[in-house]
C-alpha positions as CSV (number, residue, x, y, z in Angstrom):
1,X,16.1,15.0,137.9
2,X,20.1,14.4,138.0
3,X,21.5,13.7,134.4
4,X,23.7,10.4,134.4
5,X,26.6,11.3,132.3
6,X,27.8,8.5,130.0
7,X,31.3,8.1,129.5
8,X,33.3,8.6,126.2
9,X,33.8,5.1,125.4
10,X,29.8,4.2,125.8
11,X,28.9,7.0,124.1
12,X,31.0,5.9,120.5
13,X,29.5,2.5,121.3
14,X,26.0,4.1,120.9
15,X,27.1,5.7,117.9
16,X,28.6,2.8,116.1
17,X,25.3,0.8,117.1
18,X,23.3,4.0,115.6
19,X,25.2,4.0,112.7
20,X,25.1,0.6,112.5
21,X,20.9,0.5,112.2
22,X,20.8,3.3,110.2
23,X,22.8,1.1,107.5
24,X,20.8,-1.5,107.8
25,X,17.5,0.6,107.3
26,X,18.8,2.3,104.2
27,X,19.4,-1.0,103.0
28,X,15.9,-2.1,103.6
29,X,14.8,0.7,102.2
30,X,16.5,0.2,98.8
31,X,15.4,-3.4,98.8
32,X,11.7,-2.6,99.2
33,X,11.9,-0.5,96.6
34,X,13.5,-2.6,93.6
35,X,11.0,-5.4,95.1
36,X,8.2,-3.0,94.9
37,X,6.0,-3.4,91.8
38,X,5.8,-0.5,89.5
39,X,2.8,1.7,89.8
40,X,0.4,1.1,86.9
41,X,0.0,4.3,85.2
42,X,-3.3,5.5,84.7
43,X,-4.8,5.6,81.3
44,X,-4.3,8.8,79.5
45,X,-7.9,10.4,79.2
46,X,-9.2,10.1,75.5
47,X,-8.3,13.4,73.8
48,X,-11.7,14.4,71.6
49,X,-11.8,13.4,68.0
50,X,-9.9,15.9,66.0
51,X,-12.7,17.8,64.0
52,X,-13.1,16.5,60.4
53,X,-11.9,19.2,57.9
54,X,-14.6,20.4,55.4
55,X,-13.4,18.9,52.0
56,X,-12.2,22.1,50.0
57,X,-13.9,23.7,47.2
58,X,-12.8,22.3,44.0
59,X,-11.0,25.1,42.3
60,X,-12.6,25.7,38.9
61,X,-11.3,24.1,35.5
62,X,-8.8,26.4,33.7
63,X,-10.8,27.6,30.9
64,X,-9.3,25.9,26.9
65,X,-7.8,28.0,25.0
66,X,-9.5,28.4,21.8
67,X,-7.8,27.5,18.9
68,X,-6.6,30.1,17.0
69,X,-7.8,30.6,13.4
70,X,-5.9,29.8,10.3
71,X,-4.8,32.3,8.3
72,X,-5.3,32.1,4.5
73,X,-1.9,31.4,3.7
74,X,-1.6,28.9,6.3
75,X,-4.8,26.7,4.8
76,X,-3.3,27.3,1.4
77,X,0.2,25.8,2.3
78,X,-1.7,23.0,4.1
79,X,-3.8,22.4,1.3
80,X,-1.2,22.3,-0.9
81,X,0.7,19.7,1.7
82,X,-2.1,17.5,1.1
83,X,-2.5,17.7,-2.4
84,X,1.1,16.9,-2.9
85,X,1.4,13.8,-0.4
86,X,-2.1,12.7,-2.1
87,X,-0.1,12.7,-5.5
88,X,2.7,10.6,-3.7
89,X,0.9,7.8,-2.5
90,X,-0.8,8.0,-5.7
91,X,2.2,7.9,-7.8
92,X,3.6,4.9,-5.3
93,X,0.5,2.9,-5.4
94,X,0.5,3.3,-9.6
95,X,4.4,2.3,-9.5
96,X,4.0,-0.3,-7.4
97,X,1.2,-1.8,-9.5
98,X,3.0,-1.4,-12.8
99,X,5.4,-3.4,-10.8
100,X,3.2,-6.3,-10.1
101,X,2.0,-6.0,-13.7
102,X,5.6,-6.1,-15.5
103,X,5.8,-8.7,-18.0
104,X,9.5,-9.6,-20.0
105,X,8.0,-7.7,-23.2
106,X,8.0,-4.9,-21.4
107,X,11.5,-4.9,-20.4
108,X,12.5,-6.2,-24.3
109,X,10.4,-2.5,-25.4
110,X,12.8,-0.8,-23.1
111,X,16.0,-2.6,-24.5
112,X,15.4,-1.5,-28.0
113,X,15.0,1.4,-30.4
114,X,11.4,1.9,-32.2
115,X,13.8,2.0,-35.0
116,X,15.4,-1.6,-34.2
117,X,12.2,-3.1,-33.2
118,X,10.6,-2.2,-36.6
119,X,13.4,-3.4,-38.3
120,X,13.2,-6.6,-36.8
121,X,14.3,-9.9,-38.5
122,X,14.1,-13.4,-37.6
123,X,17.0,-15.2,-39.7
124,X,16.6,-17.3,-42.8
125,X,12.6,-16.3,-43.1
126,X,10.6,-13.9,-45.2
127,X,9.4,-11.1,-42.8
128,X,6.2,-9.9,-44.9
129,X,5.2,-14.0,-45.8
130,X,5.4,-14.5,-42.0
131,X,3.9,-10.7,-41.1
132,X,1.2,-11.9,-43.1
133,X,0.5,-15.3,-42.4
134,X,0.4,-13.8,-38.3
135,X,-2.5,-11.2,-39.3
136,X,-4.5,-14.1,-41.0
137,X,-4.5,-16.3,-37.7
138,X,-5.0,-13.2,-35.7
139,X,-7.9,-12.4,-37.7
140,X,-9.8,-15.4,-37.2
141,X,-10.1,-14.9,-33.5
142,X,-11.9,-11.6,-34.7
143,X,-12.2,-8.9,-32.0
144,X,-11.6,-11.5,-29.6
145,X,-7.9,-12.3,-30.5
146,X,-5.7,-14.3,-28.8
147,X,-2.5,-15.1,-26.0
148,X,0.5,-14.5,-28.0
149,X,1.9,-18.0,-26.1
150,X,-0.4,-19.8,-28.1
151,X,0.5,-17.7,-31.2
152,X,3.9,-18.4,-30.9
153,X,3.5,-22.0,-30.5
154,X,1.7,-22.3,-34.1
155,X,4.4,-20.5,-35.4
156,X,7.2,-22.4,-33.3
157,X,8.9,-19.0,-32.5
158,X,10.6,-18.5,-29.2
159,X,9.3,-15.7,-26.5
160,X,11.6,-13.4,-27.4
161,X,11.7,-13.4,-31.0
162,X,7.3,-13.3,-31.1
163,X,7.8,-10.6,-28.5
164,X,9.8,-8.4,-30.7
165,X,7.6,-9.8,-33.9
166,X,4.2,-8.8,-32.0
167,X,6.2,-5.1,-31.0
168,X,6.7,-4.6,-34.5
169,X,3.5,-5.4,-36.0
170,X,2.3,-3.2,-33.2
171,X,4.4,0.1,-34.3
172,X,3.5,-1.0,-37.9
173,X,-0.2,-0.9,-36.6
174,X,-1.5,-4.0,-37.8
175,X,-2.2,-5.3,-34.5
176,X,-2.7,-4.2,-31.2
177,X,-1.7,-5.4,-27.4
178,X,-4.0,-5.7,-24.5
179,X,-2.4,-6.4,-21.2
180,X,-4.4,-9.2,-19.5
181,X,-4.2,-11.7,-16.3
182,X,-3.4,-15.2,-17.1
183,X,-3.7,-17.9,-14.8
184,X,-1.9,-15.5,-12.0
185,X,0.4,-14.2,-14.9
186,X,0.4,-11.0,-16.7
187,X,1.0,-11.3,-20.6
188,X,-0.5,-9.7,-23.8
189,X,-3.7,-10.5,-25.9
190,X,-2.7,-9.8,-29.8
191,X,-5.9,-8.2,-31.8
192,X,-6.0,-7.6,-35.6
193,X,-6.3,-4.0,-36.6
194,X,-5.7,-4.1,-40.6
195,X,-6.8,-7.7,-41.6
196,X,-4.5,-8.5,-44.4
197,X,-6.0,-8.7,-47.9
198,X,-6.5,-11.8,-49.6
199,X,-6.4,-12.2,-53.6
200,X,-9.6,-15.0,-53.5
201,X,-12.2,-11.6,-52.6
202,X,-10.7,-10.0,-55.8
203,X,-11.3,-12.9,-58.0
204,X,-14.8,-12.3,-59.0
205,X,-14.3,-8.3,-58.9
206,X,-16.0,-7.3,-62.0
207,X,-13.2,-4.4,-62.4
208,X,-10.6,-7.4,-63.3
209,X,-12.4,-7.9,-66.5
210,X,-14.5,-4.4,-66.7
211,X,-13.8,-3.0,-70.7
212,X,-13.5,1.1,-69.2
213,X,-11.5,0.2,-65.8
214,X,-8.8,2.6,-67.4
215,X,-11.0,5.4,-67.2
216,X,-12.8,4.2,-64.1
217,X,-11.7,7.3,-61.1
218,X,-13.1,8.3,-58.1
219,X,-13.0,12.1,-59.4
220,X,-15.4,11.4,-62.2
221,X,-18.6,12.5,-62.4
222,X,-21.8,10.8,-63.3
223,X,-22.6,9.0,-66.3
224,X,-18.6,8.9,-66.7
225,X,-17.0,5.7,-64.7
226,X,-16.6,5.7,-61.2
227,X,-16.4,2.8,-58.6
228,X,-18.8,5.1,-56.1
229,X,-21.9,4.7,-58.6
230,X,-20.6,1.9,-60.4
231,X,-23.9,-1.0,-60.6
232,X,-21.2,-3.8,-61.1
233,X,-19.2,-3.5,-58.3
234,X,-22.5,-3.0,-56.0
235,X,-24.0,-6.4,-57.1
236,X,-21.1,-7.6,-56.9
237,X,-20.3,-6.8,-53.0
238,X,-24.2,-7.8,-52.4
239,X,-23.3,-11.7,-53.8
240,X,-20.1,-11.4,-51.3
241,X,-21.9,-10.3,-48.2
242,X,-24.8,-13.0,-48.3
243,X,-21.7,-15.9,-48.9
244,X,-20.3,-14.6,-45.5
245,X,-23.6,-14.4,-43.9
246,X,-24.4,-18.2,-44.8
């Protein structure tokens, strides 16, 4: 067969036209693909269960420590710790008791002397006629005795001067004070210690008139005169008692 040879210019027409499709079939290409849908991608196999791990072994309990044992002198300084914070809470709880219990006589025994208090006078009155006439209301009451208040009001004394009075008669031991709890008050009880004597229990004593009173003595001896076997001055004390009694 005889080859037809194309010219120059036919031949770049062919190329151009080439060229030309070979564009247009990229482009294509490049189209289909952005139209193209994506591939679905396949699901990943399931990868096994990851083995459980075996709990671990509990690791054992450190062991206590035993306490160590006291030595002797360490009980005896505890000991001695207690003891003394035992004696300060007791010595608190007294104080704080003798607090709640404080009445103004006891601050009036802490202002004055024994000496001033048993010199104590009340002006313009006789100190033994009223000393006396005090121990002979007191002794009524008996064993009982009674609120110094009320005391005071018979005798129309102030607090402050039958506080000091009832301090004195106190240190001169004629009476005595009891601390006691008065309608949610703390005051003092006054109680006769040396009832005062009175000249109507001597008026029948047969000594007044007895003819050997002079040589009547508590050293003498029987059959000489002495009031410890002395007949007269036992019937005498016998009449007494049964007048009290009725």
């Amino acid at each position: 067969m005889v080859k037809k040879e194309i010219d120059s210019e036919t031949a770049n027409e062919i190329k151009k036209e080439l060229a030309q499709l070979r564009a247009q079939l990229d482009s294509q290409k490049k189209s289909k693909k952005k139209t193209s849908k994506p591939k679905k991608e396949k699901p990943k196999k399931k990868t096994s269960k990851p083995k459980e791990e075996k709990p671990k072994k509990k690791t054992s309990k450190p062991k206590k420590e035993k306490p160590k044992k006291k030595t002797k002198a360490e009980i005896a300084k505890a000991k001695k710790e207690a003891k003394a914070a035992k004696e300060a809470a007791e010595a608190e709880a007294k104080a704080a008791k003798e607090a709640a219990e404080r009445t103004p006589e006891d601050d009036l025994e802490e202002q004055f002397s024994d000496e001033q208090i048993r010199n104590f006078q009340i002006e313009k009155m006789d100190m033994d006629k009223l000393t006396n006439k005090v121990c002979e209301i007191i002794a009524d009451f008996e064993d009982e005795g009674m609120l110094q208040s009320d005391l005071w009001k018979k005798l129309k004394l102030n607090s402050r001067d039958g506080s000091r009075l009832a301090l004195r008669l106190e240190r001169r031991g004629l009476i005595s004070r009891e601390k006691i709890l008065q309608k949610g008050r703390w005051t003092y009880k006054l109680v006769i210690e040396q009832a005062p004597i009175k000249l109507e229990s001597l008026v029948d004593s047969p000594c007044l008139t007895c003819p050997v009173e002079a040589k009547c003595d508590f050293e003498n001896s029987y059959p000489e005169p002495s009031p410890l076997h002395c007949q007269l001055i036992e019937d005498w004390v016998a009449v007494e008692f049964s007048k009290k009694k009725k």
